[in-house]
C-alpha positions in Angstrom: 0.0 0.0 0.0 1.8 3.2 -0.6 1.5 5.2 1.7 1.3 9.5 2.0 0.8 11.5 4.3 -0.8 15.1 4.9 1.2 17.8 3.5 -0.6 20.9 3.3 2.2 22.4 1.3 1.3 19.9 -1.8 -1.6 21.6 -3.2 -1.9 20.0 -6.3 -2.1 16.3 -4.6 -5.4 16.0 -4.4 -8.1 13.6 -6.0 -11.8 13.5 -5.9 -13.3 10.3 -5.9 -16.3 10.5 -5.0 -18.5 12.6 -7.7 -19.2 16.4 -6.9 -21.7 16.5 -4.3 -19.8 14.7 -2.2 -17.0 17.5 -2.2 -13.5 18.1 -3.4 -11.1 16.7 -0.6 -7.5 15.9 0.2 -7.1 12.0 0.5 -4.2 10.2 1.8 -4.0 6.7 4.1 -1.4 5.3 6.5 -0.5 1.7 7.7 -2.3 2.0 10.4 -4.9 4.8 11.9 -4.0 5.6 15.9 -6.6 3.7 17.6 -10.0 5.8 17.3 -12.5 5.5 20.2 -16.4 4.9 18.8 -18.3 7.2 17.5 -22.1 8.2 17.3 -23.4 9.3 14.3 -27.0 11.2 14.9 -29.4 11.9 11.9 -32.2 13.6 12.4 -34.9 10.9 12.7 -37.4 10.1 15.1 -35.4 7.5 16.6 -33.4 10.3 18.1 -36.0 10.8 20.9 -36.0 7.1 21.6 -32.3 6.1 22.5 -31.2 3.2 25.1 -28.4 5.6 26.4 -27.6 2.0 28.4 -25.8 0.9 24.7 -23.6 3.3 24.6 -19.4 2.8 25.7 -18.4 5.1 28.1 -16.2 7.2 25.9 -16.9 8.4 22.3 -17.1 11.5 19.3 -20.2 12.3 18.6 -20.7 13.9 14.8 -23.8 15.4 14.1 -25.7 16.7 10.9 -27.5 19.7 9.6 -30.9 20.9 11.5 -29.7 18.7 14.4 -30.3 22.1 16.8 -34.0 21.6 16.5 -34.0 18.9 19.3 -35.9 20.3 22.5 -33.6 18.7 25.0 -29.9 17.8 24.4 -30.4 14.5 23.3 -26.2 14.0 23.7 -25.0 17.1 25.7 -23.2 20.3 24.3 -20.3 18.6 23.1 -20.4 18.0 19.2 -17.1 16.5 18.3 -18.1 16.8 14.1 -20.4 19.1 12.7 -21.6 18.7 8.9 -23.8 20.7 6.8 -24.6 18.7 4.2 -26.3 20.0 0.8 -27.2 23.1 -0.8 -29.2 24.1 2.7 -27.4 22.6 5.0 -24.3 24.6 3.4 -26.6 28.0 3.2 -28.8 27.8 6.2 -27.9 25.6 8.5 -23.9 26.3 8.6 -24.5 30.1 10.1 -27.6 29.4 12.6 -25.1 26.5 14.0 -22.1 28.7 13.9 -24.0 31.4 15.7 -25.1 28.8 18.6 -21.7 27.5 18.9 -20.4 31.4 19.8 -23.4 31.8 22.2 -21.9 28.5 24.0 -25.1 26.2 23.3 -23.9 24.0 21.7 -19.8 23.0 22.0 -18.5 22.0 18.6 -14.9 20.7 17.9 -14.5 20.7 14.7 -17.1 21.6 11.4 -16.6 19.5 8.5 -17.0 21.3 4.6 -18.6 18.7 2.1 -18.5 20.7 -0.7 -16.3 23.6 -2.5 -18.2 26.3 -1.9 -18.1 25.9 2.1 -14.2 26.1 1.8 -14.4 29.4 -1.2 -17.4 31.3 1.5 -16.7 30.2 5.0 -13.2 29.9 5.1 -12.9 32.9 6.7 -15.3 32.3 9.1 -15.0 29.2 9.9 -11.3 26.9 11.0 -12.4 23.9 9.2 -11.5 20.6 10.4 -8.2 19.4 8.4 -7.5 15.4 9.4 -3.4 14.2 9.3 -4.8 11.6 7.2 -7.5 10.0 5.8 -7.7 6.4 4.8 -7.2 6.8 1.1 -8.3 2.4 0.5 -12.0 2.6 2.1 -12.7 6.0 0.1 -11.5 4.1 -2.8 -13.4 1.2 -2.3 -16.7 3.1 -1.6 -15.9 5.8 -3.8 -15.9 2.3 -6.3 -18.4 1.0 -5.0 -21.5 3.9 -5.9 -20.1 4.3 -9.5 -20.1 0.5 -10.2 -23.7 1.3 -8.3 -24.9 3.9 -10.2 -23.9 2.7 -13.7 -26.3 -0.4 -13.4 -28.7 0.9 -11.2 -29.3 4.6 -12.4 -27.9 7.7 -10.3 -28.7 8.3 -6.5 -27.0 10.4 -3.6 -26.4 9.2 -0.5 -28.1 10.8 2.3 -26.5 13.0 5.0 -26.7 10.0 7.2 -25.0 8.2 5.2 -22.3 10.8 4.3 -21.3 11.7 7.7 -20.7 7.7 8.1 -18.4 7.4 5.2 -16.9 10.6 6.5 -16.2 8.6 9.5 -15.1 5.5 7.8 -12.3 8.0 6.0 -11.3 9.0 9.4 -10.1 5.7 10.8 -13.4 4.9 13.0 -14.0 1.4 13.0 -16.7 1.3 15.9 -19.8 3.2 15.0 -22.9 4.1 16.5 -26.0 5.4 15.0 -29.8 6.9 15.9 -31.7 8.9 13.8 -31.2 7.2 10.3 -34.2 5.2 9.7 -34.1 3.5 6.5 -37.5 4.6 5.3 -39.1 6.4 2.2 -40.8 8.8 4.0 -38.9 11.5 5.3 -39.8 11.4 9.0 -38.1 13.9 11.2 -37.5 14.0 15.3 -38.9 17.9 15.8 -41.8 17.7 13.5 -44.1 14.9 13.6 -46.2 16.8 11.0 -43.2 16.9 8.4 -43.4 13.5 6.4 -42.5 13.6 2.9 -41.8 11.4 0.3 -38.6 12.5 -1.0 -37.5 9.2 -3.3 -36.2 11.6 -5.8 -31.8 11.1 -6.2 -32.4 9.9 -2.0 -33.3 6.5 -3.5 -34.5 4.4 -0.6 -33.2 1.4 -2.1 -30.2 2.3 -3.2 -28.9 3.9 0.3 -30.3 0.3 2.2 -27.7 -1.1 -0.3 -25.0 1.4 0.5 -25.6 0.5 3.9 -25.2 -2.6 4.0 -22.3 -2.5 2.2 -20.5 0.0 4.4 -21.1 -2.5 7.5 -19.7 -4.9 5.2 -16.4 -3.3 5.4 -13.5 -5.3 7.0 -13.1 -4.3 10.2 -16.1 -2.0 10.7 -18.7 -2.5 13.0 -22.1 -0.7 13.4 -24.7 -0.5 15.9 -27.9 0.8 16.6 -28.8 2.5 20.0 -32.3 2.8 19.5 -35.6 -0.2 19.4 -37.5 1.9 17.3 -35.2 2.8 14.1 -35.9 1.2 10.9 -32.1 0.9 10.7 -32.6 -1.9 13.2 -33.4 -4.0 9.6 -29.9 -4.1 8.9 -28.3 -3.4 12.1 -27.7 -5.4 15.5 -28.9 -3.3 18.7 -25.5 -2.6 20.3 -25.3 -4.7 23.5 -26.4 -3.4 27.1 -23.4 -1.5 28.7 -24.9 0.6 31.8 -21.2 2.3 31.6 -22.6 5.7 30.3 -25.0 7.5 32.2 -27.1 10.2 30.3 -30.3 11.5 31.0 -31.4 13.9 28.4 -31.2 17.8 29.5 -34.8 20.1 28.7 -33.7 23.2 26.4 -34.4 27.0 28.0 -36.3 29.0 26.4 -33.1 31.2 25.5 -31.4 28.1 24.0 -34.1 27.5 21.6 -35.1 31.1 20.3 -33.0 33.8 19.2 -32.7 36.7 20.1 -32.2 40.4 18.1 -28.5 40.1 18.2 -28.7 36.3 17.2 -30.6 37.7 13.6 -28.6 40.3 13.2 -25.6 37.7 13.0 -27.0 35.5 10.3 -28.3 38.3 8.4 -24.4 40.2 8.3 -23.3 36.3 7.1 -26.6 35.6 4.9 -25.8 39.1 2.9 -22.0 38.8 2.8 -22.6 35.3 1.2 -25.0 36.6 -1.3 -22.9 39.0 -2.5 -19.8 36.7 -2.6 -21.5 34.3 -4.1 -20.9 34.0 -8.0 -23.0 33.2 -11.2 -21.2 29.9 -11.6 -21.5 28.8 -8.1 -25.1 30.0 -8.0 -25.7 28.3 -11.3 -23.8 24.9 -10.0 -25.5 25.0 -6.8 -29.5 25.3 -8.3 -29.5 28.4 -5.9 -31.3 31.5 -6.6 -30.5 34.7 -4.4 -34.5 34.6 -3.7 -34.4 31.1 -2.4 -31.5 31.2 -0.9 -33.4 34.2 1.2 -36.0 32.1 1.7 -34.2 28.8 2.7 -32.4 30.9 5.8 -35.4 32.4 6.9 -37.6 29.2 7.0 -35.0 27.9 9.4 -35.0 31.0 12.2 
């Protein structure tokens, strides 16, 4: 296997294997990864409000996706270890609402994760994205392979932010991995609106991300849990066993934590303009964004 590693002075070293949506990224591997504790990925689900906290270790990251701030308790604390935005809104909307909690102290966030191009081109100088040492250039390869091989005989479909922060993951060395709030189904149920179920088949094929699934738990070496009775995930995954060695009991959000407040829009609106009049005819064009509903999308979310 050869072998490089992370050299940010070697700008012209990088390859994208996965197709656009899944971003441009710098890939590289090592013999072996330093020994990663678990980690818990959380989608947004209804799952999410029905977790065994009893089958969870006692020490592990926690990345988390997109609207994941609409939860009315802290489901899994402050502490956020990963945070993606993921597609055109979670990019556009969801990136500065999350960014403004994390300087308001709500939430505790490590490290945010860019997905795409135009995170690094219009938050870069906002946001200290997270840059790995290395990433294990074999398993983006192989799954990188694996969805074109997909795609070509069974027509074109995106993986889901679910599924993208657990490749993300995979890339990263975690071999242990935990997961609520991905459910496996073709409606589009989420945990803070009961009300919202769509049916979004679409490029989200419902098949074709079971599939992917399964395949990334097929991985050598990897092994995935659910932490939760109800999740349709539970189709494909093994409940993870009864621990009792982390002790959680799920904190009720303020008032405060959940709204914002004068200052709080006044934040999101400097960013929202300062993106939209950064933001170019190409990207706009790539991106199926319109400065209208790119308006829209940020104010639907506040």
């Amino acid at each position: 296997m050869i072998t490089r590693f992370f050299n940010e002075n070697i700008s012209n070293s990088k390859e994208n294997f996965f197709d656009t949506e899944l971003g441009d990224r710098y890939f590289y591997s090592q013999h072996s990864f330093l020994k990663r504790k678990p980690i818990l990925i959380v989608g947004s689900g209804p799952s999410v409000k029905n977790v065994d906290y009893r089958r969870l270790p006692e020490d592990f990251d926690i990345m988390r996706v997109n609207h994941f701030y609409k939860e009315d308790y802290f489901y899994f604390g402050r502490k956020v270890t990963y945070f993606a935005a993921i597609g055109n809104t979670g990019i556009l909307s969801y990136l500065p609402l999350v960014l403004c909690l994390s300087i308001k102290n709500i939430y505790n966030i490590d490290h945010y994760l860019d997905f795409n191009s135009i995170i690094r081109k219009y938050f870069a100088h906002y946001i200290d994205f997270y840059k790995p040492i290395n990433i294990d250039i074999d398993i983006s390869r192989s799954i990188s392979n694996y969805i074109k091989i997909y795609r070509i005989y069974n027509g074109f479909f995106e993986p889901n932010a679910g599924h993208l922060a657990i490749i993300r993951a995979l890339e990263y060395g975690y071999k242990d991995i935990y997961i609520v709030g991905i459910e496996l189904s073709d409606k589009w149920e989420y945990f803070y609106d009961k009300e919202e179920v769509k049916n979004r088949e679409g490029v989200h094929n419902f098949k074709a991300n079971i599939d992917l699934l399964k395949y990334l738990n097929s991985l050598s070496g990897v092994r995935m849990y659910s932490i939760s009775s109800t999740s349709g995930i539970n189709s494909i995954l093994d409940l993870a066993p009864i621990r009792d060695s982390y002790n959680y009991t799920p904190i009720k959000k303020s008032r405060e934590e959940i709204l914002l407040n004068d200052n709080d829009l006044k934040f999101i609106e400097f960013i929202k303009s300062d993106l939209l009049s950064r933001l170019n005819k190409k990207d706009k064009a790539y991106h199926h964004i319109k400065n209208g509903n790119m308006l829209r999308s940020l104010d639907s979310i506040l």
